[in-house]
mmCIF file of the N, C-alpha and C atoms, coordinates in Angstrom:
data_MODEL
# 
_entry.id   MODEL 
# 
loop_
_atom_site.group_PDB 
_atom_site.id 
_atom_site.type_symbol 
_atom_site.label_atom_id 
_atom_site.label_alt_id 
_atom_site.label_comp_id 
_atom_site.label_asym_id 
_atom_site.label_entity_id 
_atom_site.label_seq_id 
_atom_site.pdbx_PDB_ins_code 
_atom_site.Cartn_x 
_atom_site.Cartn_y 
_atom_site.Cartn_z 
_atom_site.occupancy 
_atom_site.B_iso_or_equiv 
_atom_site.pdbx_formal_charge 
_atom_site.auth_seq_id 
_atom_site.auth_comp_id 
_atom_site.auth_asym_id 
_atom_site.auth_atom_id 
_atom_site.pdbx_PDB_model_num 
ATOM 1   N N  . UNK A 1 1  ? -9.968  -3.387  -0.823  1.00 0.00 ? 1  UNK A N  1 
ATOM 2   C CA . UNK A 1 1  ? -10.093 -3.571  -2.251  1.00 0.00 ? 1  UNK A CA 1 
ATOM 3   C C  . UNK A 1 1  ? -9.802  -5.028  -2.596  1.00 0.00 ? 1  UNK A C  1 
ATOM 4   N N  . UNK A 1 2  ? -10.774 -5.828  -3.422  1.00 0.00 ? 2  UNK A N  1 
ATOM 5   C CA . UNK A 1 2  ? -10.152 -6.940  -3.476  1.00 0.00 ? 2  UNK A CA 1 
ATOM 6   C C  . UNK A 1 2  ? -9.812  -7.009  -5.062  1.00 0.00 ? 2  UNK A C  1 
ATOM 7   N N  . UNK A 1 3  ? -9.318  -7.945  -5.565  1.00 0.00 ? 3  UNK A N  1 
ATOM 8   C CA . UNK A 1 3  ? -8.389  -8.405  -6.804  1.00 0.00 ? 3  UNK A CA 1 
ATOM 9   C C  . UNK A 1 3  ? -9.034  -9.701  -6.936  1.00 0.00 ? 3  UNK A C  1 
ATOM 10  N N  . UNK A 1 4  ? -8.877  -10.108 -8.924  1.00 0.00 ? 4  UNK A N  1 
ATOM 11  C CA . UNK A 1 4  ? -8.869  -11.110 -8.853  1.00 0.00 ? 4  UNK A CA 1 
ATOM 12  C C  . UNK A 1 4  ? -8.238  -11.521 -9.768  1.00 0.00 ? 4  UNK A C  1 
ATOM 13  N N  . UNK A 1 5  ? -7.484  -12.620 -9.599  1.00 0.00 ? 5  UNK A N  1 
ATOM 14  C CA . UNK A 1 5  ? -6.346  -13.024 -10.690 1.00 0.00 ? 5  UNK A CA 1 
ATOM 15  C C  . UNK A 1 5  ? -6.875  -14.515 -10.879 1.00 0.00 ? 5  UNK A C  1 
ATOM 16  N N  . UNK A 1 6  ? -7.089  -14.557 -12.415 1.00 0.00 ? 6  UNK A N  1 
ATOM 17  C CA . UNK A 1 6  ? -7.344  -16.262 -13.314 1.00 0.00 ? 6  UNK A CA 1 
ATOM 18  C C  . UNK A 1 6  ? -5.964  -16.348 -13.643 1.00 0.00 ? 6  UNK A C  1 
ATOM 19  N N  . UNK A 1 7  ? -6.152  -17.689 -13.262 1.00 0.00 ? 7  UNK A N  1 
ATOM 20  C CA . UNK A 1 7  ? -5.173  -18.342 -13.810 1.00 0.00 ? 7  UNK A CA 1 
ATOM 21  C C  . UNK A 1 7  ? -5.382  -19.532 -14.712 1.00 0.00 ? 7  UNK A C  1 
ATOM 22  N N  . UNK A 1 8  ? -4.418  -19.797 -15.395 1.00 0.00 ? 8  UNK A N  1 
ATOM 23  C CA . UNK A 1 8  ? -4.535  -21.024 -16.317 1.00 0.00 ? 8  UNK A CA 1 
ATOM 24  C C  . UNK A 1 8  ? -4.082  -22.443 -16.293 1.00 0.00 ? 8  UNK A C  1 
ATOM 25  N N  . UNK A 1 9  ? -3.077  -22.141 -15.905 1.00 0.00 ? 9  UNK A N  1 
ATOM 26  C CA . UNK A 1 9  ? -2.503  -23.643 -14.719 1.00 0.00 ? 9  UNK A CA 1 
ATOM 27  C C  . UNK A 1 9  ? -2.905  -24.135 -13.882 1.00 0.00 ? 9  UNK A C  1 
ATOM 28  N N  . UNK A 1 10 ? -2.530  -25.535 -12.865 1.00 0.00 ? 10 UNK A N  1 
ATOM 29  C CA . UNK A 1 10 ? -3.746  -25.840 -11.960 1.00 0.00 ? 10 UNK A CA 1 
ATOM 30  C C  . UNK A 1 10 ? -3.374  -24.523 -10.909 1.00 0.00 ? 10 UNK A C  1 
ATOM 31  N N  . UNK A 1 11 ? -2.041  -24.319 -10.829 1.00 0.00 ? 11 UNK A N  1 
ATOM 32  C CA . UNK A 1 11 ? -1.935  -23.392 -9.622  1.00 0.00 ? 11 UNK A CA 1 
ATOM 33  C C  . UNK A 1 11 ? -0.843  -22.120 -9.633  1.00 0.00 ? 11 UNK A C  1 
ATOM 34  N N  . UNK A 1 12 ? -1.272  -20.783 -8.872  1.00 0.00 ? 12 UNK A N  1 
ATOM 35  C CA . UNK A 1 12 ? 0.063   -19.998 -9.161  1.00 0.00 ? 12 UNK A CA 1 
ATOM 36  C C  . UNK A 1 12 ? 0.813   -20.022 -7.416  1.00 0.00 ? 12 UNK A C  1 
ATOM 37  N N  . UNK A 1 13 ? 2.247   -19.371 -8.001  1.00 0.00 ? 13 UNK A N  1 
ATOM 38  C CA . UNK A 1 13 ? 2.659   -19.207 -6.453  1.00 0.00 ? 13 UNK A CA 1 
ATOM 39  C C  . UNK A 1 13 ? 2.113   -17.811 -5.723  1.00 0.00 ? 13 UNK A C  1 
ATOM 40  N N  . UNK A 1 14 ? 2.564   -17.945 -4.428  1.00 0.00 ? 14 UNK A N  1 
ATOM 41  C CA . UNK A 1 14 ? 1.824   -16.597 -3.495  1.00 0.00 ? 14 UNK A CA 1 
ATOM 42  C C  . UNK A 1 14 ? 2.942   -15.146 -4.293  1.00 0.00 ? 14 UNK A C  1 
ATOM 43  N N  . UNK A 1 15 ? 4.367   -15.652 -4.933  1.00 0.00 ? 15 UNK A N  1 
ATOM 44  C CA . UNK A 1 15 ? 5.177   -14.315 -5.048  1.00 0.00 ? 15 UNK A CA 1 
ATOM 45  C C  . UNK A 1 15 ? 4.572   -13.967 -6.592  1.00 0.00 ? 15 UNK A C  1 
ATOM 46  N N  . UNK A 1 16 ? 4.279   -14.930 -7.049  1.00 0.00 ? 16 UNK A N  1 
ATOM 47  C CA . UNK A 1 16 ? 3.472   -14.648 -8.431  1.00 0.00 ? 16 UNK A CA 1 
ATOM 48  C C  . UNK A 1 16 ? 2.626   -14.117 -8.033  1.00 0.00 ? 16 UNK A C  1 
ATOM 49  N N  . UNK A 1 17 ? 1.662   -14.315 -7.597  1.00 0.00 ? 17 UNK A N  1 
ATOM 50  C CA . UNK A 1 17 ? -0.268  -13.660 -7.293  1.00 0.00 ? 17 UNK A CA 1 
ATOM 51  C C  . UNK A 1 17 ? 0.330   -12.457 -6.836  1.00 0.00 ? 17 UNK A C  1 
ATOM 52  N N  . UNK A 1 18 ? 1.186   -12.035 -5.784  1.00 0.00 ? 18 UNK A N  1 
ATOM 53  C CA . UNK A 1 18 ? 1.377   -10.624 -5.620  1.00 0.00 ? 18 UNK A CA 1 
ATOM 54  C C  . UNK A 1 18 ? 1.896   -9.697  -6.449  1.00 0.00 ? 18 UNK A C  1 
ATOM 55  N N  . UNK A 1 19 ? 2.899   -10.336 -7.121  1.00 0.00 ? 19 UNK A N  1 
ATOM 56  C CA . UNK A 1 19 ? 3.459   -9.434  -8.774  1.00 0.00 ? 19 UNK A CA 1 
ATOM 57  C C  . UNK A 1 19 ? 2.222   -9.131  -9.924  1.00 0.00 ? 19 UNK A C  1 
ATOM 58  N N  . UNK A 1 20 ? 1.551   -10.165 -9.949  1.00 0.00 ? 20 UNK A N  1 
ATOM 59  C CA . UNK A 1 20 ? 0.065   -10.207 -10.764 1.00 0.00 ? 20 UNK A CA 1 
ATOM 60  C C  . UNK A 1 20 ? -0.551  -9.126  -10.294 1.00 0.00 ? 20 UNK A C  1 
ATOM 61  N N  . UNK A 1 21 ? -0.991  -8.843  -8.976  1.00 0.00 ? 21 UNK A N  1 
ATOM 62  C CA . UNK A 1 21 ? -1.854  -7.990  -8.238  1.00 0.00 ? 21 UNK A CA 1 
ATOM 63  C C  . UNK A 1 21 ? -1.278  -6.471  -8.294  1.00 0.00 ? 21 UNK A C  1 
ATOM 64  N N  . UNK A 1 22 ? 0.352   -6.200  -8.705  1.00 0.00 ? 22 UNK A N  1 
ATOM 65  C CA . UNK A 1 22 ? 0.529   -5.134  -8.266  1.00 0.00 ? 22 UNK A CA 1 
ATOM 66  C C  . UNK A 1 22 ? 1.277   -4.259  -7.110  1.00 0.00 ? 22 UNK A C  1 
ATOM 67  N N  . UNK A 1 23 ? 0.879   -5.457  -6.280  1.00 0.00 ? 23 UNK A N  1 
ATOM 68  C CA . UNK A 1 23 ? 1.654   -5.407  -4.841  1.00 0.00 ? 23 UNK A CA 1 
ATOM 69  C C  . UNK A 1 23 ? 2.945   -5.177  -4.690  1.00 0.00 ? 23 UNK A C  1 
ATOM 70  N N  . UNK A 1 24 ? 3.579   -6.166  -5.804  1.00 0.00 ? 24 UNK A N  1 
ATOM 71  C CA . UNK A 1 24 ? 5.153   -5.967  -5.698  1.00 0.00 ? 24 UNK A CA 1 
ATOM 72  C C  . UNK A 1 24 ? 5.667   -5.929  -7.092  1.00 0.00 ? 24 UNK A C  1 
ATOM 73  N N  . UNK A 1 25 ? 6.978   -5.190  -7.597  1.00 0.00 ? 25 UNK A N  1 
ATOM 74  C CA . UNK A 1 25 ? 7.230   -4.845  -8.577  1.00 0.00 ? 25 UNK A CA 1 
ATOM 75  C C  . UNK A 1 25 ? 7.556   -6.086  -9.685  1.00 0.00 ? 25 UNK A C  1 
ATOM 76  N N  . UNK A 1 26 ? 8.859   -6.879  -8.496  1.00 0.00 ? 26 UNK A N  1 
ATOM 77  C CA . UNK A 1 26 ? 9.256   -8.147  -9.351  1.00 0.00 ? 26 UNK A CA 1 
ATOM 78  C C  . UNK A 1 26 ? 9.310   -9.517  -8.528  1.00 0.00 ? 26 UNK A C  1 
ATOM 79  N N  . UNK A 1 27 ? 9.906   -10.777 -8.645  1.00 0.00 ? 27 UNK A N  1 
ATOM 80  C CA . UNK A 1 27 ? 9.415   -11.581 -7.784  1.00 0.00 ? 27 UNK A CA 1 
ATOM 81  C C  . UNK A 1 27 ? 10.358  -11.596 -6.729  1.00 0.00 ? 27 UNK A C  1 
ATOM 82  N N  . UNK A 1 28 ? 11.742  -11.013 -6.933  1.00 0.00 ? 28 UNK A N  1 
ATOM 83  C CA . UNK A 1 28 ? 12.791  -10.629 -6.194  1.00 0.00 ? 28 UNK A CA 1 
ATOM 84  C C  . UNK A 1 28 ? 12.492  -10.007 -4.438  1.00 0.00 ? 28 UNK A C  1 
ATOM 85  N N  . UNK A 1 29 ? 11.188  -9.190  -5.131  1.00 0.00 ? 29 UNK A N  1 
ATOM 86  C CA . UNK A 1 29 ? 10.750  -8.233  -3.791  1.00 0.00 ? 29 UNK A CA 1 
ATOM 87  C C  . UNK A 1 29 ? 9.760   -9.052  -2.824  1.00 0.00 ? 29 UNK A C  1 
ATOM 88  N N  . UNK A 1 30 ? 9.562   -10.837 -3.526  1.00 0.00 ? 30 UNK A N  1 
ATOM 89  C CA . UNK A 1 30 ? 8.521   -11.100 -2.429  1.00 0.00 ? 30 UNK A CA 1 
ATOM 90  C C  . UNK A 1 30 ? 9.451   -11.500 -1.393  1.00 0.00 ? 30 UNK A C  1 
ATOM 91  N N  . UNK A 1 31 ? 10.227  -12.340 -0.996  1.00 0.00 ? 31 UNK A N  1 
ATOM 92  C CA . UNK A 1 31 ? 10.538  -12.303 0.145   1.00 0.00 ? 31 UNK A CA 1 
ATOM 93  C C  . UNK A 1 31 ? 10.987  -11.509 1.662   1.00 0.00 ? 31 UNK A C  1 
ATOM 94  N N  . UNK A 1 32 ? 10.905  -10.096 0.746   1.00 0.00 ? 32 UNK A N  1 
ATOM 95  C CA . UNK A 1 32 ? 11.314  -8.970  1.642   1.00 0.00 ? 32 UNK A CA 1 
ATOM 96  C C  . UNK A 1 32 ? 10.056  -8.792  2.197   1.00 0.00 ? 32 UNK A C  1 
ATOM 97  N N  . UNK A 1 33 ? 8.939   -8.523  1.011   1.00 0.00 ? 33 UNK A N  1 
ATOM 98  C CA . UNK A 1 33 ? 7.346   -8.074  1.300   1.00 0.00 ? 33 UNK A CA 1 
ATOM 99  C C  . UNK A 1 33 ? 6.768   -9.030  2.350   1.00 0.00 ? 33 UNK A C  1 
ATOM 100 N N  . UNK A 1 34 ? 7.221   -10.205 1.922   1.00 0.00 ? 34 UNK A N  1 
ATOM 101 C CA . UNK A 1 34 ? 6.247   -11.183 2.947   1.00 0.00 ? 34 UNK A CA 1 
ATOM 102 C C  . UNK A 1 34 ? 7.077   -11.095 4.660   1.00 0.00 ? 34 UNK A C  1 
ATOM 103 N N  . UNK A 1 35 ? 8.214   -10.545 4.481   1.00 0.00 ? 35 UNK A N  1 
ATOM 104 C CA . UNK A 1 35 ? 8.466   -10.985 6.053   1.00 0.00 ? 35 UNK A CA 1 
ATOM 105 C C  . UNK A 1 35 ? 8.025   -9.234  6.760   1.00 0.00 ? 35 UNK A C  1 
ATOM 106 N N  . UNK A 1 36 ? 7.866   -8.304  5.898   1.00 0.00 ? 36 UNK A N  1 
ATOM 107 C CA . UNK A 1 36 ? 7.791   -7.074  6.552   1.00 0.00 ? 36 UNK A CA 1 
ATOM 108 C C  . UNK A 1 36 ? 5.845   -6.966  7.007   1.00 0.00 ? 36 UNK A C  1 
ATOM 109 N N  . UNK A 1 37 ? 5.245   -7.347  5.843   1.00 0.00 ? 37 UNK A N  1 
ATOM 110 C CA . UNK A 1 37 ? 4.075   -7.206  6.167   1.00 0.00 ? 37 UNK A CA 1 
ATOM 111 C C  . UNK A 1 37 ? 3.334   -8.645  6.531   1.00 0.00 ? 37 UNK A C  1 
ATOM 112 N N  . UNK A 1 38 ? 2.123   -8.415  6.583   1.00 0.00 ? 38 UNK A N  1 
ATOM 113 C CA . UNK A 1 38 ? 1.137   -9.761  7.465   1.00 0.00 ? 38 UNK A CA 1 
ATOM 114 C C  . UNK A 1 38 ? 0.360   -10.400 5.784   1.00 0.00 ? 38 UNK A C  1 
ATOM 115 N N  . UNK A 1 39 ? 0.177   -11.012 5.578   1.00 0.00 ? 39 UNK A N  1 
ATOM 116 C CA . UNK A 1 39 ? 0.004   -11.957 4.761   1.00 0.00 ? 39 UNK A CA 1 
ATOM 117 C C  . UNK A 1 39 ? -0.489  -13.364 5.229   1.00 0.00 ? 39 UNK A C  1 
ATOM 118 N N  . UNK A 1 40 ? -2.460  -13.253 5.257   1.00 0.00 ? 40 UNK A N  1 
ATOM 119 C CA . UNK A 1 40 ? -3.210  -14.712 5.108   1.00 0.00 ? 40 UNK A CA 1 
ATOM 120 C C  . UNK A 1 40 ? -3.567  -15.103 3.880   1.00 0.00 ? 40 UNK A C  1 
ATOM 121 N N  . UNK A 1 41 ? -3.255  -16.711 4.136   1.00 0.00 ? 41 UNK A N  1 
ATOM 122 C CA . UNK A 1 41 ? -3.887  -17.421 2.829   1.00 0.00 ? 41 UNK A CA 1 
ATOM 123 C C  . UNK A 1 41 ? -5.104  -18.183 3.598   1.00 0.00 ? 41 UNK A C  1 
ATOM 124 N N  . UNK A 1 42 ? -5.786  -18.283 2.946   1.00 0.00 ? 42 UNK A N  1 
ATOM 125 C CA . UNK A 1 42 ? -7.613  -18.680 3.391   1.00 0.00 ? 42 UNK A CA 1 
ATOM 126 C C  . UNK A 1 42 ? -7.326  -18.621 5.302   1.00 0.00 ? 42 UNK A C  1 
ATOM 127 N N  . UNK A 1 43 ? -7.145  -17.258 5.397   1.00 0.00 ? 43 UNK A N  1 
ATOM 128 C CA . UNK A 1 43 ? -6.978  -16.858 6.971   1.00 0.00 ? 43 UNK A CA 1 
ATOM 129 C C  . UNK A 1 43 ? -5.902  -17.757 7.958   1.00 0.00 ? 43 UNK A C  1 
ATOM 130 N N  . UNK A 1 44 ? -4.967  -17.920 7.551   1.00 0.00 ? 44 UNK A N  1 
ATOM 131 C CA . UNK A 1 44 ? -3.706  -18.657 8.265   1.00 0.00 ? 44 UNK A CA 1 
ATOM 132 C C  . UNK A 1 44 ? -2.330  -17.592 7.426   1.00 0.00 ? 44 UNK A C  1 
ATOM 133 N N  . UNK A 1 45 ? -1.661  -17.423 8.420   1.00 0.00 ? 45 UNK A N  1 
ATOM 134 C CA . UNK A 1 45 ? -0.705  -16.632 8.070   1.00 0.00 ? 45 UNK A CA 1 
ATOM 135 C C  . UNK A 1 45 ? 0.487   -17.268 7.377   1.00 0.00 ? 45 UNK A C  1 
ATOM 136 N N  . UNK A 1 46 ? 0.823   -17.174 6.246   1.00 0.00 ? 46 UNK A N  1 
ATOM 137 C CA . UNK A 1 46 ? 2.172   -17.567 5.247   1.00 0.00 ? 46 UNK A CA 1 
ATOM 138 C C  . UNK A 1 46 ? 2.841   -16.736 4.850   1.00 0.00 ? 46 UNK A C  1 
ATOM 139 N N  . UNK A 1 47 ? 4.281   -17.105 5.301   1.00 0.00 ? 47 UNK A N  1 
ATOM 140 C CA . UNK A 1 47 ? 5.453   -16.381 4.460   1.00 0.00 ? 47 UNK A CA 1 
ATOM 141 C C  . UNK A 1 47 ? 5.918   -16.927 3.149   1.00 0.00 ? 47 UNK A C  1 
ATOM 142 N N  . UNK A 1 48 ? 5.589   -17.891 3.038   1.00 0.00 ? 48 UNK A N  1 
ATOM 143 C CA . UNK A 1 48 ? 6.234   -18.752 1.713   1.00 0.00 ? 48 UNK A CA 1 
ATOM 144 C C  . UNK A 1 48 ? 5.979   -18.319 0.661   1.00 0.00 ? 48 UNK A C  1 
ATOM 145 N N  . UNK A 1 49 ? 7.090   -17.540 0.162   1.00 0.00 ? 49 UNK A N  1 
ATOM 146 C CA . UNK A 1 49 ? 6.782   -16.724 -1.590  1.00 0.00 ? 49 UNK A CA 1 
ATOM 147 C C  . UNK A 1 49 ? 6.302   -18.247 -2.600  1.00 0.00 ? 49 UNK A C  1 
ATOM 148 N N  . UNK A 1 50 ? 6.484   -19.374 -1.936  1.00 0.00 ? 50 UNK A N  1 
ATOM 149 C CA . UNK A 1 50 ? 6.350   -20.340 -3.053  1.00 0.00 ? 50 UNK A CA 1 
ATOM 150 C C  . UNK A 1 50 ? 5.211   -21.351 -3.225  1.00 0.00 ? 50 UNK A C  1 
ATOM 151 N N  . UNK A 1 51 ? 4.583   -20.576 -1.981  1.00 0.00 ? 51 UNK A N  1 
ATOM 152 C CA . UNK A 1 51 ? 3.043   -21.343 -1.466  1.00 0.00 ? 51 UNK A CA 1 
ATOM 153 C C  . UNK A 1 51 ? 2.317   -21.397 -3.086  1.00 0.00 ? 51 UNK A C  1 
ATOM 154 N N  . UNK A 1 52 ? 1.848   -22.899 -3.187  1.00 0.00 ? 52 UNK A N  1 
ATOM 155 C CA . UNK A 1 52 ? 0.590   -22.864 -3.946  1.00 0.00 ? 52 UNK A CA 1 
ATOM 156 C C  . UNK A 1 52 ? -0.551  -22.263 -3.864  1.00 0.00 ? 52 UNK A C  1 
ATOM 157 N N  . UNK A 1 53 ? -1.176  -21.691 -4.429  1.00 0.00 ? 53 UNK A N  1 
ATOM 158 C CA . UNK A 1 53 ? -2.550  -21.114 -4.322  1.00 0.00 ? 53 UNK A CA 1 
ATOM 159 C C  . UNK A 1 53 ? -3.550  -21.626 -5.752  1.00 0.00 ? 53 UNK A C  1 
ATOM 160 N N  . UNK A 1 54 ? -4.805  -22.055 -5.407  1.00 0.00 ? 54 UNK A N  1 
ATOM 161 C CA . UNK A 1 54 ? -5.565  -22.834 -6.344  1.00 0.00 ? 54 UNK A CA 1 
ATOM 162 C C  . UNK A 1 54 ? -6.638  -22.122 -6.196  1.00 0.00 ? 54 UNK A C  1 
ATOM 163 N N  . UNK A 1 55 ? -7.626  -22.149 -7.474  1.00 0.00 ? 55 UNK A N  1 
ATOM 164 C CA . UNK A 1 55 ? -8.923  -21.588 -7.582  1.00 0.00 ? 55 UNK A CA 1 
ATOM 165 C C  . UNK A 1 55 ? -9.781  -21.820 -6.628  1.00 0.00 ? 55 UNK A C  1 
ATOM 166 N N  . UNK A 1 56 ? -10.111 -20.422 -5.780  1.00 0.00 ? 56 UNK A N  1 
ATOM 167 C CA . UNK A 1 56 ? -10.748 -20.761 -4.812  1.00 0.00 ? 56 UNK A CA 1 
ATOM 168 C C  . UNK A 1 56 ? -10.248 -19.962 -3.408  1.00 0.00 ? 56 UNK A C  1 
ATOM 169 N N  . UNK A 1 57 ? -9.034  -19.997 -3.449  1.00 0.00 ? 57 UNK A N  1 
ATOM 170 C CA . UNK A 1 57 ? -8.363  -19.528 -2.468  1.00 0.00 ? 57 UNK A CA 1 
ATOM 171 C C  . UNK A 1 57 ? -8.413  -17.632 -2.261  1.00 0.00 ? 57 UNK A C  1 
ATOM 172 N N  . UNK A 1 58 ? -8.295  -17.383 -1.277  1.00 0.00 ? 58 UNK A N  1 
ATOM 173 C CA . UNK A 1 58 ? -8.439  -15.825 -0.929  1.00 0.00 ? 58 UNK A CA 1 
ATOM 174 C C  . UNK A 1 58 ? -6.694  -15.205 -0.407  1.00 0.00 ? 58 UNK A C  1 
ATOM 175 N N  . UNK A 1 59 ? -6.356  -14.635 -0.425  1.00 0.00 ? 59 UNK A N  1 
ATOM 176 C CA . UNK A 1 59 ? -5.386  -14.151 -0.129  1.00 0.00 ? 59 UNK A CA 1 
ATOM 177 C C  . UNK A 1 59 ? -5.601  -12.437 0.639   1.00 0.00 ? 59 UNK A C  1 
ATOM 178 N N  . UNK A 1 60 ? -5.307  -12.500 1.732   1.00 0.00 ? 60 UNK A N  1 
ATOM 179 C CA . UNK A 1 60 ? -4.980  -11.152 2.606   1.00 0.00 ? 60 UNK A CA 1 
ATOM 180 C C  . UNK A 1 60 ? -3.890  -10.373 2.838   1.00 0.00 ? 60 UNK A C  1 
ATOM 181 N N  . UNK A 1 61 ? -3.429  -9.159  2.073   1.00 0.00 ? 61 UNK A N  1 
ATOM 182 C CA . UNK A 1 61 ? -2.939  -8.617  2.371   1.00 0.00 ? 61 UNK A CA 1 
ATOM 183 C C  . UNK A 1 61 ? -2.670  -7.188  2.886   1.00 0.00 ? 61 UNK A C  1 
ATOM 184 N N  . UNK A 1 62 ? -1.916  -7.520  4.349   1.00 0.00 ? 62 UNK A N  1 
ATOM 185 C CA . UNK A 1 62 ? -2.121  -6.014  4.803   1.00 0.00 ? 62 UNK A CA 1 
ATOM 186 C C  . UNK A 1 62 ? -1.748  -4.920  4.249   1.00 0.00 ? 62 UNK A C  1 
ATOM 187 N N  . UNK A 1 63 ? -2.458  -3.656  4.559   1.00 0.00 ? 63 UNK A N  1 
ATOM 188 C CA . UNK A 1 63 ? -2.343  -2.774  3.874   1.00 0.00 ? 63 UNK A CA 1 
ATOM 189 C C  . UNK A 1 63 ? -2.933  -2.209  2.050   1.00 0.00 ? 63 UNK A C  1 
ATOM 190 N N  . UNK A 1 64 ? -2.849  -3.675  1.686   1.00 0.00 ? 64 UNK A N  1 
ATOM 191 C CA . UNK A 1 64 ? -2.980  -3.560  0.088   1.00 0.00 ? 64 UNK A CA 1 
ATOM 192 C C  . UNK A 1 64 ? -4.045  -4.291  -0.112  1.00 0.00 ? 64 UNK A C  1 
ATOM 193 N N  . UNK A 1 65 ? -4.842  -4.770  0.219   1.00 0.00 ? 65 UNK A N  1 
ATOM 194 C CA . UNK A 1 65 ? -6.446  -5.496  0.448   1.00 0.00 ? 65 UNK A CA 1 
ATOM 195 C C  . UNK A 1 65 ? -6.486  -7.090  -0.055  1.00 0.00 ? 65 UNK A C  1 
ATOM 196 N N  . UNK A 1 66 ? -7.089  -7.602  -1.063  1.00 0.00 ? 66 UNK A N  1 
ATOM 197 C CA . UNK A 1 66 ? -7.598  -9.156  -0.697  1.00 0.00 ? 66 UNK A CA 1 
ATOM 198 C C  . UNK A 1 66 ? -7.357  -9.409  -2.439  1.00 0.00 ? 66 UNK A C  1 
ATOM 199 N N  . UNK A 1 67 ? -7.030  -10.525 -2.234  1.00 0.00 ? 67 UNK A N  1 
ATOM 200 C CA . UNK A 1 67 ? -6.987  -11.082 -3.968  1.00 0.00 ? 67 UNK A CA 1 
ATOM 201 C C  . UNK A 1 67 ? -7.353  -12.682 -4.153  1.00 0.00 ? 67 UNK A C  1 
ATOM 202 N N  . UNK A 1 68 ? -8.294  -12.577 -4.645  1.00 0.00 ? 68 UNK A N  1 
ATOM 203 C CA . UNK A 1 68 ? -9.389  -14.463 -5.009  1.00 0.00 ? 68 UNK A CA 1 
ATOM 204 C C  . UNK A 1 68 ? -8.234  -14.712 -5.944  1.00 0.00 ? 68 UNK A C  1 
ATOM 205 N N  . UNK A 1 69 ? -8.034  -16.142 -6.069  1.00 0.00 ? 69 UNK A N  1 
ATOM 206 C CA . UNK A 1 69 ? -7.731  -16.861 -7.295  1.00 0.00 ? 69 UNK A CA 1 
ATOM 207 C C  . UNK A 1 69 ? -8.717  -17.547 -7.715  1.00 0.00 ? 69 UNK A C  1 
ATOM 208 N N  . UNK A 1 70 ? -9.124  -17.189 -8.984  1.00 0.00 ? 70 UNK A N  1 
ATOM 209 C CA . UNK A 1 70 ? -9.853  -18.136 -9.646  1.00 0.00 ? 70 UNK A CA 1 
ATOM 210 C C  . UNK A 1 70 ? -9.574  -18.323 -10.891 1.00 0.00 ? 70 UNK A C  1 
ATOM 211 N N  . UNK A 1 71 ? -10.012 -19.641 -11.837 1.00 0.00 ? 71 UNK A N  1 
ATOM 212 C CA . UNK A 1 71 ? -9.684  -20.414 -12.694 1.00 0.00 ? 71 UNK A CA 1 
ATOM 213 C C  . UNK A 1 71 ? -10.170 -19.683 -13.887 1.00 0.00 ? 71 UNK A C  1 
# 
């Protein structure tokens, strides 16, 4: 299933885009989420709840499917 979250700023973080998406309840829970499950950003694997992500970018997550950022 993929997702897509606009944003309005130049950029959101990866623990934001997953709270946006649903994935996780609050932003508290990304660092737990990201070290338990597999998580690519444009197909390279990141743990960093604080990663930038910019229009354009794809995000993979296991189990819970794919989310575009776009502008």
């Amino acid at each position: 299933m993929e997702q897509e979250i606009a944003i309005h700023g130049e950029y959101i973080t990866l623990g934001q885009a997953l709270k946006e998406a649903g994935i996780i309840g609050s932003g508290g829970e990304a660092k737990p989420f990201l070290q338990e499950y597999r998580v690519l950003v444009n197909e390279e694997q990141d743990q960093r709840r604080g990663r930038k992500l910019y229009p354009g970018d794809l995000v993979e997550v296991e189990e819970a499917g794919t989310i575009r950022i776009t502008a």
